[in-house]
PyMOL commands that place a pseudoatom at each C-alpha (Angstrom):
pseudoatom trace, name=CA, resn=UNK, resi=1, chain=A, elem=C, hetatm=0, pos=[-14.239, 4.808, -3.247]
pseudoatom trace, name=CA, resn=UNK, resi=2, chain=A, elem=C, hetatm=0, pos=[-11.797, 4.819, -0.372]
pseudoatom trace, name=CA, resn=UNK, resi=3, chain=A, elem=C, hetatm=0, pos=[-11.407, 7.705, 1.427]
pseudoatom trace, name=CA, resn=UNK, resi=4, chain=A, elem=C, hetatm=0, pos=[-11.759, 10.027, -1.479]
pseudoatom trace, name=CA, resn=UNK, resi=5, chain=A, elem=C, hetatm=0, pos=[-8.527, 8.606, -2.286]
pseudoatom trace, name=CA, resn=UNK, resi=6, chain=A, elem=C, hetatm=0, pos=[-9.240, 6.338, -5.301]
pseudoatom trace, name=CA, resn=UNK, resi=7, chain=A, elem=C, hetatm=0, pos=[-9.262, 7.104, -8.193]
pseudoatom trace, name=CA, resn=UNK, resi=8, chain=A, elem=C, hetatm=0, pos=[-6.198, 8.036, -8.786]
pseudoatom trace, name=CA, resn=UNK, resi=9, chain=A, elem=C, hetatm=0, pos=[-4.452, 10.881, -6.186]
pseudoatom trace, name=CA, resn=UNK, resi=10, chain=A, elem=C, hetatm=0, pos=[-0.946, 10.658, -5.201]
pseudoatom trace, name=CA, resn=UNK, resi=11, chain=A, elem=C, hetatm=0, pos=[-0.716, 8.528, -1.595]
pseudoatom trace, name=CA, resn=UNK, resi=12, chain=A, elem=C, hetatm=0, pos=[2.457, 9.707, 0.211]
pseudoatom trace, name=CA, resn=UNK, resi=13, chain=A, elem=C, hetatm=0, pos=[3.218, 7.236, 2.645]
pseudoatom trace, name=CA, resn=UNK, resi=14, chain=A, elem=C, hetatm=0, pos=[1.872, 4.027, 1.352]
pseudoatom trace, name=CA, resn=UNK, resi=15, chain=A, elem=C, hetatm=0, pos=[4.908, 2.742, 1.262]
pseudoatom trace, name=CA, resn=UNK, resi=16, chain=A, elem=C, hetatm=0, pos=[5.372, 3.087, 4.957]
pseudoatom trace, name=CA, resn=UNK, resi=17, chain=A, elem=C, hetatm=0, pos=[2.171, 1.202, 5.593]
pseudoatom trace, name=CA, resn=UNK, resi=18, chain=A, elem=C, hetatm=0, pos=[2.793, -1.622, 3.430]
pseudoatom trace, name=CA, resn=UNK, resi=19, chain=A, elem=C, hetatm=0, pos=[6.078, -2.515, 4.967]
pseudoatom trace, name=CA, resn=UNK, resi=20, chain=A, elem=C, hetatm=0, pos=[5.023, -1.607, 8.527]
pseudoatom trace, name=CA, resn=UNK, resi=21, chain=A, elem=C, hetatm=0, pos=[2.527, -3.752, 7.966]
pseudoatom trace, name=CA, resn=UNK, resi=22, chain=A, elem=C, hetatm=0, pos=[5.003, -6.588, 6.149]
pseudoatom trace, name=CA, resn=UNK, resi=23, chain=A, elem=C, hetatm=0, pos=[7.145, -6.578, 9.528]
pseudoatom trace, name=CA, resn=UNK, resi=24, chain=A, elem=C, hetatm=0, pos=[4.365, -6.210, 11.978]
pseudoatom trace, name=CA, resn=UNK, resi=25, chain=A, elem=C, hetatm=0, pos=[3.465, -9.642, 10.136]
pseudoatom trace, name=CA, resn=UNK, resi=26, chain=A, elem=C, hetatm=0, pos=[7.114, -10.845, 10.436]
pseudoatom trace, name=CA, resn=UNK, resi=27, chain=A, elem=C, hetatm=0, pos=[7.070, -11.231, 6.852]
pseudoatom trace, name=CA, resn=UNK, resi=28, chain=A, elem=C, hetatm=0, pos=[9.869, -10.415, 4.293]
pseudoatom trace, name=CA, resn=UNK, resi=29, chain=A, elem=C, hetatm=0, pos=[9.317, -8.759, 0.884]
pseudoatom trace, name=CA, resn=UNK, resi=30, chain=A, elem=C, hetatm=0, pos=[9.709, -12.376, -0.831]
pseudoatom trace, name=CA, resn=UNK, resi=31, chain=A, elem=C, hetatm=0, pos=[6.564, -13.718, 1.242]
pseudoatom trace, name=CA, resn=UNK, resi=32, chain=A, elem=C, hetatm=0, pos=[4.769, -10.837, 0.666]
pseudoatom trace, name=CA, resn=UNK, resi=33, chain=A, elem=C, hetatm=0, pos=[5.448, -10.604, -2.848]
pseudoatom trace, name=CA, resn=UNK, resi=34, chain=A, elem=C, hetatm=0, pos=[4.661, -14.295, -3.142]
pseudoatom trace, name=CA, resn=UNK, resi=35, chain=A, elem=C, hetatm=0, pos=[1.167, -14.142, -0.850]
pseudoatom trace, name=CA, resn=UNK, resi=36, chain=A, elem=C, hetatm=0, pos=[0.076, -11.298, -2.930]
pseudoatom trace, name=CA, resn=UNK, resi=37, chain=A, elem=C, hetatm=0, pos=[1.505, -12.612, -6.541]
pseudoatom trace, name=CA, resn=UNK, resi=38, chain=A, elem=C, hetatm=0, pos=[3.773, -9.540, -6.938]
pseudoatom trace, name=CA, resn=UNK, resi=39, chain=A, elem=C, hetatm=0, pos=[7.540, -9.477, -7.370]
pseudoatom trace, name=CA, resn=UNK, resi=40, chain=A, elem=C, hetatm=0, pos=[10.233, -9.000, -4.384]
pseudoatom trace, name=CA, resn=UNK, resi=41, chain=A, elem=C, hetatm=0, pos=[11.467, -5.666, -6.616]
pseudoatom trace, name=CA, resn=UNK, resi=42, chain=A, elem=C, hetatm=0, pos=[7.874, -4.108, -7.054]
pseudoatom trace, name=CA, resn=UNK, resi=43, chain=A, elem=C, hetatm=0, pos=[7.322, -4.391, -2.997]
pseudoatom trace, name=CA, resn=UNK, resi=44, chain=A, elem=C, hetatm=0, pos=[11.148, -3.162, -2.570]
pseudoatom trace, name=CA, resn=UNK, resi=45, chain=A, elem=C, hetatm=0, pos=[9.937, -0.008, -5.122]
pseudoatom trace, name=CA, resn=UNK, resi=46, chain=A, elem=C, hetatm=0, pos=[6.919, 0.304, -3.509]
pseudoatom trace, name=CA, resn=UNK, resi=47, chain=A, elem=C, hetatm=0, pos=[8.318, 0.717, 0.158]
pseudoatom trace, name=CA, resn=UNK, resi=48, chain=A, elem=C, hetatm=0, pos=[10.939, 2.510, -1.145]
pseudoatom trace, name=CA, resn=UNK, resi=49, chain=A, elem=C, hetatm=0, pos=[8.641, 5.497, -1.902]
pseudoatom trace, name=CA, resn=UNK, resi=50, chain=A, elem=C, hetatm=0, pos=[10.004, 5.041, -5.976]
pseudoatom trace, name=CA, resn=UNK, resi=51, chain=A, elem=C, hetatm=0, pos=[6.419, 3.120, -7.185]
pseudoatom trace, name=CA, resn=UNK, resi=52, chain=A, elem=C, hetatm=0, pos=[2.655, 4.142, -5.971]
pseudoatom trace, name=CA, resn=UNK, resi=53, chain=A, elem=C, hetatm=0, pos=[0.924, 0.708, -6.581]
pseudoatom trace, name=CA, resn=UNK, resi=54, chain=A, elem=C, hetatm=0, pos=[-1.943, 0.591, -8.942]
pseudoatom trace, name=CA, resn=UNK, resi=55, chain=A, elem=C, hetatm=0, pos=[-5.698, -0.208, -7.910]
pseudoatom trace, name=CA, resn=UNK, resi=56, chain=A, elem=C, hetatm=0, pos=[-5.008, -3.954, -8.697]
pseudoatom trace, name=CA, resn=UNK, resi=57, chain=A, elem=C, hetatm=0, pos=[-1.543, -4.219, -7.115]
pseudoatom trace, name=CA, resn=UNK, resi=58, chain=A, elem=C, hetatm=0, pos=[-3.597, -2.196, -3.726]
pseudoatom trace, name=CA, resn=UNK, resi=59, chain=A, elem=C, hetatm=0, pos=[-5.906, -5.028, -3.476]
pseudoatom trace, name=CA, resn=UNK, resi=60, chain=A, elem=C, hetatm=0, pos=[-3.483, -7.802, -3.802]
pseudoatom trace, name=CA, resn=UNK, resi=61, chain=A, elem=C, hetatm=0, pos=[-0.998, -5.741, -1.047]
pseudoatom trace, name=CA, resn=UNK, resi=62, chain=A, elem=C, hetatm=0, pos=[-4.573, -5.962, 1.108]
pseudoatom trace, name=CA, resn=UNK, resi=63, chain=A, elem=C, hetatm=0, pos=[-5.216, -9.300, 0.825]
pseudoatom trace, name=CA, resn=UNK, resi=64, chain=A, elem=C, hetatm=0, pos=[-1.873, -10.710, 1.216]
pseudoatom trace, name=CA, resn=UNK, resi=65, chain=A, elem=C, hetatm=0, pos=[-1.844, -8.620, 4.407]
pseudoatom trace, name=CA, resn=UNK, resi=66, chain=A, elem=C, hetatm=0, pos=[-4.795, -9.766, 5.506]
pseudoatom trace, name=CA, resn=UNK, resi=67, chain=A, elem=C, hetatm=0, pos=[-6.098, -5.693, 6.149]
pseudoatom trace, name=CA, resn=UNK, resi=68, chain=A, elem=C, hetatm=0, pos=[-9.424, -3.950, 4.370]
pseudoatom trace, name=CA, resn=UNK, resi=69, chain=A, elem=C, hetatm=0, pos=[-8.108, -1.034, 1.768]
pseudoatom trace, name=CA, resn=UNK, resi=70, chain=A, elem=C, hetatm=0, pos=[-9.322, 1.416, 4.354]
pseudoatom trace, name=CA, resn=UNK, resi=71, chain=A, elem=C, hetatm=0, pos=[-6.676, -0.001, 7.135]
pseudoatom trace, name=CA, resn=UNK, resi=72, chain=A, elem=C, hetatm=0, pos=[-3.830, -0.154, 4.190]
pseudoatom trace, name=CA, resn=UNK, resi=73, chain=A, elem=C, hetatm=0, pos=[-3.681, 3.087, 3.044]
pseudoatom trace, name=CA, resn=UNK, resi=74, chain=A, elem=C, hetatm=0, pos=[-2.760, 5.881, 5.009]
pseudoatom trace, name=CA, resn=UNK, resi=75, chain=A, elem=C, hetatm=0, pos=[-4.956, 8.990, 6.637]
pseudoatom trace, name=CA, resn=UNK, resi=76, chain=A, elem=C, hetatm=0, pos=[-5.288, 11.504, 4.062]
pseudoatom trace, name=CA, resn=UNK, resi=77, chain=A, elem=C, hetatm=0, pos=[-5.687, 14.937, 6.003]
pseudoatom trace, name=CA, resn=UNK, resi=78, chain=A, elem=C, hetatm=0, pos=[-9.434, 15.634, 4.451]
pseudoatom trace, name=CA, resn=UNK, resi=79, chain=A, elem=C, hetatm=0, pos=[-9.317, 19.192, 6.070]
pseudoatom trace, name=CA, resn=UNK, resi=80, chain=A, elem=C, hetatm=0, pos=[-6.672, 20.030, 3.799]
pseudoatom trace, name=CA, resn=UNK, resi=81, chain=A, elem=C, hetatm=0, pos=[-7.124, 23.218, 1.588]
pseudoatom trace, name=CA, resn=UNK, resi=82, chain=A, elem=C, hetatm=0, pos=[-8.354, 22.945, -1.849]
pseudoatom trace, name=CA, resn=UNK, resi=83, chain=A, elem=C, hetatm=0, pos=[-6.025, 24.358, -4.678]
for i in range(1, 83): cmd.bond("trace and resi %d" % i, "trace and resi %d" % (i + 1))
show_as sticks, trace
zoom trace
């Protein structure tokens, strides 16, 4: 596991990291989508906050970006209050 973040809880901000992450890179959603065999659209959703990328799409995001999981996904406040 990741951070206590997999599997599956709700990652606010992942979309940030991917495409800060993209452009940090100078790459655009095409080359990403083609380095990590996704579509343009799904990385377009994905930044856009309106898709949370599955375990498989996460890995592929990784690799394409050449980053660990850990590095990818954003800090999840772990002193947060339980419900």
């Amino acid at each position: 596991m990741v951070r206590g973040v997999l599997p599956w809880v709700v990652m606010p901000g992942i979309g940030e990291r991917v495409k800060e992450m993209r452009l940090k890179r100078g790459l655009s959603q095409g080359e990403l989508a083609r380095r990590a065999g996704l579509t343009q659209g799904f990385i377009w959703q994905v930044e856009a906050g309106r898709k949370e990328p599955g375990k498989r799409a996460l890995v592929a995001l990784a690799r394409a970006l050449s980053v660990s999981l850990d590095e990818l996904l954003p800090v999840v406040n772990e002193e947060a209050p339980h419900a």
